[in-house]
C-alpha positions as CSV (number, residue, x, y, z in Angstrom):
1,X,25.9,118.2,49.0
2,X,26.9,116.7,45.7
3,X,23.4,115.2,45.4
4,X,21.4,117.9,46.0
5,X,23.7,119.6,43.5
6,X,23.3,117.0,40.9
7,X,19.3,117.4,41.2
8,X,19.7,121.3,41.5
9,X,22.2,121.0,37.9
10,X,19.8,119.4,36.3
11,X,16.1,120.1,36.8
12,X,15.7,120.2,33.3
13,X,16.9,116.8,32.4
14,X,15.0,115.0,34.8
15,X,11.6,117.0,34.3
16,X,12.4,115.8,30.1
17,X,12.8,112.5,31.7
18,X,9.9,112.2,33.8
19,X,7.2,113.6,30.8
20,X,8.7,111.3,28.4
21,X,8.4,108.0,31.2
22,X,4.6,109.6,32.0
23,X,3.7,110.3,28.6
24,X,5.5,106.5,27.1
25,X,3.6,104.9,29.7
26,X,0.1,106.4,29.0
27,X,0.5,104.7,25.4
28,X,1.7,101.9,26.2
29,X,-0.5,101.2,28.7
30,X,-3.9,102.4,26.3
31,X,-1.6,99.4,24.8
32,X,-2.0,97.0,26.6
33,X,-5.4,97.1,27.7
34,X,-6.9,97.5,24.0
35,X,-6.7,94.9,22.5
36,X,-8.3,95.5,19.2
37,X,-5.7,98.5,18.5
38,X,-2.2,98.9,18.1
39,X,-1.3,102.4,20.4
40,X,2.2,102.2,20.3
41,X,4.9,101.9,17.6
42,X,8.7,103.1,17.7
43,X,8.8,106.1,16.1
44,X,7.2,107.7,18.9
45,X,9.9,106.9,21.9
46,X,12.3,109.2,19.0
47,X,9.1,111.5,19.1
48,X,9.0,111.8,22.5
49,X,13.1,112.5,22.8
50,X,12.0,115.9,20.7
51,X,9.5,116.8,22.5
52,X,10.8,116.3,25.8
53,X,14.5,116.7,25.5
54,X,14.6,119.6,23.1
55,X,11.0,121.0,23.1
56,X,12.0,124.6,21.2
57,X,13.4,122.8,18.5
58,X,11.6,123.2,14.6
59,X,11.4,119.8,14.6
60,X,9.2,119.1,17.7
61,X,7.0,121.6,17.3
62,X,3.2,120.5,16.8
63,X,2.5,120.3,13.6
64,X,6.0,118.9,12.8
65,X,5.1,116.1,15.2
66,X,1.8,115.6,14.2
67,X,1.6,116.0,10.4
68,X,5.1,114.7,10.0
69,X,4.0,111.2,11.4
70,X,0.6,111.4,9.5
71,X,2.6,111.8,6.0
72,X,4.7,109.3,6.3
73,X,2.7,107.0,7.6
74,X,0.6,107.2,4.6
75,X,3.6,107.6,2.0
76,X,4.0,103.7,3.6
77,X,0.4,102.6,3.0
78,X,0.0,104.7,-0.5
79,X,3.9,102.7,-1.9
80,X,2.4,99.4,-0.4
81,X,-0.9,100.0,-2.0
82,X,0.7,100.5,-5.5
83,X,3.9,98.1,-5.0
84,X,3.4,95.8,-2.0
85,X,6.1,94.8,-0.2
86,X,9.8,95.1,-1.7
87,X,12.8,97.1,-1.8
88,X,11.9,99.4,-4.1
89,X,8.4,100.4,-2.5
90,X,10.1,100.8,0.9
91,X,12.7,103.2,-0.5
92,X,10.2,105.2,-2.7
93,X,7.9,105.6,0.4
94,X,10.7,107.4,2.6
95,X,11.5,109.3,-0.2
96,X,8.5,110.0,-1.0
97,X,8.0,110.9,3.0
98,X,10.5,112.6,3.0
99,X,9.6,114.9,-0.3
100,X,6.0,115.7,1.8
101,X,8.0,116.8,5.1
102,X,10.0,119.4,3.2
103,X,7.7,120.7,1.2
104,X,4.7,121.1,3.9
105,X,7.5,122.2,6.6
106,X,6.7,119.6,8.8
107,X,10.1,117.3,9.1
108,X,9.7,115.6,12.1
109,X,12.6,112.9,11.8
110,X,11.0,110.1,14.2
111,X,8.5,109.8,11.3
112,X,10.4,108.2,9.0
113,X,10.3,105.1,10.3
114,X,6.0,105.2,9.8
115,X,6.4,104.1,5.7
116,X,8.9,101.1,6.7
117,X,6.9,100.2,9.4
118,X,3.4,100.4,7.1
119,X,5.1,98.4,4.7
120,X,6.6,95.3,6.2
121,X,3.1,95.3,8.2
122,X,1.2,95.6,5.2
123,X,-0.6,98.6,6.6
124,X,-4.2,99.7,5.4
125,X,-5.0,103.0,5.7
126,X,-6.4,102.6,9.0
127,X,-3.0,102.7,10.8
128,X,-3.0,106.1,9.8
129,X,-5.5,106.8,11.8
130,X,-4.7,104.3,14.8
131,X,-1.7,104.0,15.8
132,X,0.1,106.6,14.3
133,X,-2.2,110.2,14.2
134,X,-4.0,109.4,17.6
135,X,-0.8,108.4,18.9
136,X,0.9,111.6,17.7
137,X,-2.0,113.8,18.6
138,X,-1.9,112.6,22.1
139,X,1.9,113.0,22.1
140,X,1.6,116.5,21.1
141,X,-1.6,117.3,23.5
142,X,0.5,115.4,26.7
143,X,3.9,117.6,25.6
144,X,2.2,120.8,25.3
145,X,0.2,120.7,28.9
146,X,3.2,119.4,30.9
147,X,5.6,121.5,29.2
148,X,2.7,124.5,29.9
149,X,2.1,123.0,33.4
150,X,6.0,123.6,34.0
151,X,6.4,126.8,32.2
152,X,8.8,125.3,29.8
């Protein structure tokens, strides 16, 4: 009786769960089998947690998820452009990231990590493209038809 209670307590965690495992995998797996792009980076398991776990929140809404990650990402590639690689560029870019977020109202937390990430991978302006905004559009267009699917 406890078990079916446990499922019946806590539909919603385990349907966060299973679209964050389904939609993880689908990137990781374009991953694996492409080898001439990158698909997955970190920030997008904290992406997922947002869009999954707490999908009414501001802050994993759409266009937080997606222009959040695109903004950083090339607040990294713009610092590394002007000041390579160094303590000072990797600081000014999430500032800088940071600055953007706020004032376009699309804070989307996960994303910080895209300048640090550009920067000690001496990203080109192509990983804004691949990994991180087809990565984060296909987050956002997986999160919006399972959470429609489930009436979520």
């Amino acid at each position: 009786m406890k078990f079916k209670n446990f499922f019946k307590d806590n539909t919603n965690t385990l349907i966060s769960c299973l679209g964050a495992f389904l939609c993880i995998f689908f990137i990781s797996y374009f991953n694996s089998i492409d080898e001439t792009n990158i698909w997955l980076i970190p920030p997008f398991g904290a992406s997922l947690v947002l869009v999954m776990a707490v999908h009414d929140s501001p802050l994993a809404q759409p266009r937080n998820v997606f222009f959040g990650h695109i903004l950083s990402a090339s607040s990294g590639v713009l610092m590394f452009y002007l000041l390579g690689n160094s303590p000072i560029s990797i600081s000014l870019a999430l500032s800088f990231a940071i600055f953007l977020m706020i004032i376009t109202k699309t804070t989307h937390p996960p994303a910080g990590a895209n300048p640090i990430i550009a920067i000690l991978g001496a990203k080109t302006i192509e990983f804004v493209i691949m990994p991180v905004a087809t990565g984060a559009l296909f987050i956002v267009i997986f999160a919006f038809v399972y959470n429609k699917i489930l009436k979520r």
